[in-house]
Structure formats: C-alpha cells, structure tokens
KEKE-128652 format. One record per atom (N, C-alpha, C): residue in one letter; atom name; y negated, x, z negated. Coordinates in pm, whole numbers. Example, Ala and Ser with C-alpha at 12.3 -4.5 7.8 and 13.67 -1.06 7.14 Angstrom:
BEGIN
> A  N  569  1319  -780
> A  CA  450  1230  -780
> A  C  330  1320  -780
> S  N  225  1285  -708
> S  CA  106  1367  -714
> S  C  -3  1290  -787
//
This chain:
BEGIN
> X  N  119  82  0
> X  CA  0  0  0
> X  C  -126  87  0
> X  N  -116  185  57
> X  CA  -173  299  36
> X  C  -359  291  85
> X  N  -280  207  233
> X  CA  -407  153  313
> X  C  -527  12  261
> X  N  -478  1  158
> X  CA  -550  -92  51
> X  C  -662  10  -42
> X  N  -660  89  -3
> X  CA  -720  186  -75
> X  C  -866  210  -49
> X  N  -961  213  -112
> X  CA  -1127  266  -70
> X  C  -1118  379  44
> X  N  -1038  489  -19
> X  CA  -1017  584  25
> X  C  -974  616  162
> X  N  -882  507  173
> X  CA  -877  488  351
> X  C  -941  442  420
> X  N  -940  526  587
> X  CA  -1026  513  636
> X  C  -947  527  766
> X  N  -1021  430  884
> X  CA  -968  434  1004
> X  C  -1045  493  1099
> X  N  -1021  549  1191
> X  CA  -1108  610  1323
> X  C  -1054  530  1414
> X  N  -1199  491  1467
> X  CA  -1176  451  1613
> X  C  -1260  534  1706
> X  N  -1224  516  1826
> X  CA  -1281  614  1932
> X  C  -1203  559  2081
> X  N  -1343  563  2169
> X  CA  -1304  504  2299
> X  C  -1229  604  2357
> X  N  -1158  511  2455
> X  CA  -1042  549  2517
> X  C  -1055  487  2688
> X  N  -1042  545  2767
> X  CA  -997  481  2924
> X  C  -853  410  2952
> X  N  -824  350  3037
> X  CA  -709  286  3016
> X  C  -686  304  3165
> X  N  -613  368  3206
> X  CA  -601  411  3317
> X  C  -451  362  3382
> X  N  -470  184  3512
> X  CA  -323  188  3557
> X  C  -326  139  3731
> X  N  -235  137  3728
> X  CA  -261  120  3878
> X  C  -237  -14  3918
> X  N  -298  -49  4022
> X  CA  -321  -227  4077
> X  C  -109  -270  4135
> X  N  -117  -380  4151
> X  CA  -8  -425  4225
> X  C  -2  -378  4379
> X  N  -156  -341  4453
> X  CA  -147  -347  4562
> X  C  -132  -189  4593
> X  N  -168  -94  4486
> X  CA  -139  65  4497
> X  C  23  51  4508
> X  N  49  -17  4389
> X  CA  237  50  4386
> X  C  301  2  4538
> X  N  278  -123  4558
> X  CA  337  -170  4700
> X  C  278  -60  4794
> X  N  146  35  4798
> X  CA  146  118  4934
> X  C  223  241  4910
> X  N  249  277  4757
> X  CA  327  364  4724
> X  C  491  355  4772
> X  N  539  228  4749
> X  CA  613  173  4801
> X  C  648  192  4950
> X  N  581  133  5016
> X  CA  545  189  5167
> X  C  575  280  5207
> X  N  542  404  5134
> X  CA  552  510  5196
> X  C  660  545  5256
> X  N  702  607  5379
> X  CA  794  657  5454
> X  C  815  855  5365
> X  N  884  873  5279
> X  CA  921  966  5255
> X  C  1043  1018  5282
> X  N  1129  982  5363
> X  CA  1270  1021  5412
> X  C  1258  1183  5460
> X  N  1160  1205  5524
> X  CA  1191  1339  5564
> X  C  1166  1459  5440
> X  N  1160  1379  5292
> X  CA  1132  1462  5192
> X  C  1196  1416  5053
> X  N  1367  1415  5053
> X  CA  1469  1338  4982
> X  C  1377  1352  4839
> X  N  1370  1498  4803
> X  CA  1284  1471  4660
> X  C  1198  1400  4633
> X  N  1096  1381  4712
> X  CA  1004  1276  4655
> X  C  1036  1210  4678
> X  N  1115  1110  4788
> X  CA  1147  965  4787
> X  C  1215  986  4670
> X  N  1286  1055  4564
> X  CA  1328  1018  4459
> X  C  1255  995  4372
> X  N  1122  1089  4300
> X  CA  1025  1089  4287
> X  C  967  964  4289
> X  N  924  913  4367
> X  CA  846  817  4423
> X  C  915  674  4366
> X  N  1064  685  4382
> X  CA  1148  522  4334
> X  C  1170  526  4193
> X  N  1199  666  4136
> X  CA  1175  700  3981
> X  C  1047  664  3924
> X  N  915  691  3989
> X  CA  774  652  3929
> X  C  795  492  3898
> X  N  845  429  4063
> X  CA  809  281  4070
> X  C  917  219  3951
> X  N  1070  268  3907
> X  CA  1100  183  3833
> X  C  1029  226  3715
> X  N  978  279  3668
> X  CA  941  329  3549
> X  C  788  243  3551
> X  N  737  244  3650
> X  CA  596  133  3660
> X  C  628  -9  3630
> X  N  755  -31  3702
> X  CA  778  -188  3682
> X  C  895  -265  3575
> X  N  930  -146  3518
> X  CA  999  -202  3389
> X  C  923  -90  3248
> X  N  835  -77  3296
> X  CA  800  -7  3114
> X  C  896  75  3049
> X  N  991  116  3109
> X  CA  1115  223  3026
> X  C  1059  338  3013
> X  N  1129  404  2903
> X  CA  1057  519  2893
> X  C  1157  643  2955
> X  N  1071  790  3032
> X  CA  1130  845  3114
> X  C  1237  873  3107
> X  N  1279  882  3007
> X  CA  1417  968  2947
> X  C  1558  832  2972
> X  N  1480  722  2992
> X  CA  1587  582  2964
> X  C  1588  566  3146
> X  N  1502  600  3193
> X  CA  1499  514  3396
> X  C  1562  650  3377
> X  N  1559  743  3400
> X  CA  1631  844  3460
> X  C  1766  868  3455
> X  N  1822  783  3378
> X  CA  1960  802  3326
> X  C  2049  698  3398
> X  N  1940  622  3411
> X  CA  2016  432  3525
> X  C  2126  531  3596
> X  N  2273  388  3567
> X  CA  2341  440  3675
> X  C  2376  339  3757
> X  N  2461  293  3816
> X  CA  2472  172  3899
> X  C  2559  87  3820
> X  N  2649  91  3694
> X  CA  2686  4  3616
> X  C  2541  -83  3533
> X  N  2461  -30  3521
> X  CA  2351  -126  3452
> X  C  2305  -208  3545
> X  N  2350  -224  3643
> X  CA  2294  -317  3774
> X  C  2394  -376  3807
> X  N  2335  -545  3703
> X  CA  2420  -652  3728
> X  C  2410  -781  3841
> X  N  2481  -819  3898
> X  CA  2425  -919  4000
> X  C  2458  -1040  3929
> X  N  2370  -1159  3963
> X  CA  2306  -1233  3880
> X  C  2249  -1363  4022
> X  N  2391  -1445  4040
> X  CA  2364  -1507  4158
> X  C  2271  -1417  4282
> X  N  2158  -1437  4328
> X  CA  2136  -1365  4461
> X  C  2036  -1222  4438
> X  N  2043  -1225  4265
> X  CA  1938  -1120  4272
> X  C  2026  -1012  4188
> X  N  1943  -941  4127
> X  CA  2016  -812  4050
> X  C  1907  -791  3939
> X  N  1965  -790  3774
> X  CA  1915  -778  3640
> X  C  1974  -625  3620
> X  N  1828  -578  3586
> X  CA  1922  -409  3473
> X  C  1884  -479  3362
> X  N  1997  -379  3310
> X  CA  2088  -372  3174
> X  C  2064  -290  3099
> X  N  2007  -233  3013
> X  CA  2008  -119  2957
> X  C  1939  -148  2808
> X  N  2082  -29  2720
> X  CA  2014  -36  2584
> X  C  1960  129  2566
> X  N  1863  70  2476
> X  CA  1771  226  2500
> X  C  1824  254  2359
> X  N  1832  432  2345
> X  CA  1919  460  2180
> X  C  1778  461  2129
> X  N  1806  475  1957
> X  CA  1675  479  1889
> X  C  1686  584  1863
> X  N  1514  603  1859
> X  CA  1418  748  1862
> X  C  1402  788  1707
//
C-alpha cells in the first residue's frame, strides 16, 4: 500500500505514439519481394506481429500446427509461456 503514501510520487512525461495506418501495412503487403526470400520473410513476420499483437519471441516460433481451420477461414492458436 505503499503508493498510498505522501511520499509517492508519479512522473509523467510526454510520449509519441508512433503506428502505422491500415493502408501502410496493406502497401507493405503489396510488396513484390520474391526476388529477396529474406525479406519477404521479414516483411510477413513484421505483418503478423502488426496484426495480432504477439510478442516477437511468440510470432516467430508459429508453426503450422497452430493454424486451425475453422469452416472457410483459419484461427491461430497459440499459448504464450509466462514471462
């Protein structure tokens, strides 16, 4: 209860919030990177990691068992270990 205290004290301080639009990731998306296997990996690693919030260490590990089909579409699966 420590923060009940006179003595505590909070800082605040501005911050930028820096993310990218729907219409960046789709040109990111776009991109024709085939003639450069690493970054098209690169590039599909950024986007799942943009569009599910996982953290790097958890998208990088996806294997194709966490990809369940789910009538016509496909749900990942994944339990993240605790930190």
């Amino acid at each position: 209860m420590k923060f009940q205290s006179k003595a505590f004290k909070t800082v605040e301080d501005e911050s930028d919030s820096i993310s990218l639009t729907e219409e960046e990731l789709a040109a990111m998306y776009a991109l024709n990177l085939s003639d450069n296997p690493r970054l098209d990996k690169v590039r599909d690693l950024f986007l799942i990691g943009a569009n599910t919030g996982l953290r790097f260490s958890d998208f990088t590990t996806i294997k194709p068992h966490n990809l369940k089909k789910v009538i016509d579409e496909y749900n990942l699966e994944i339990i993240q270990p605790l930190r």
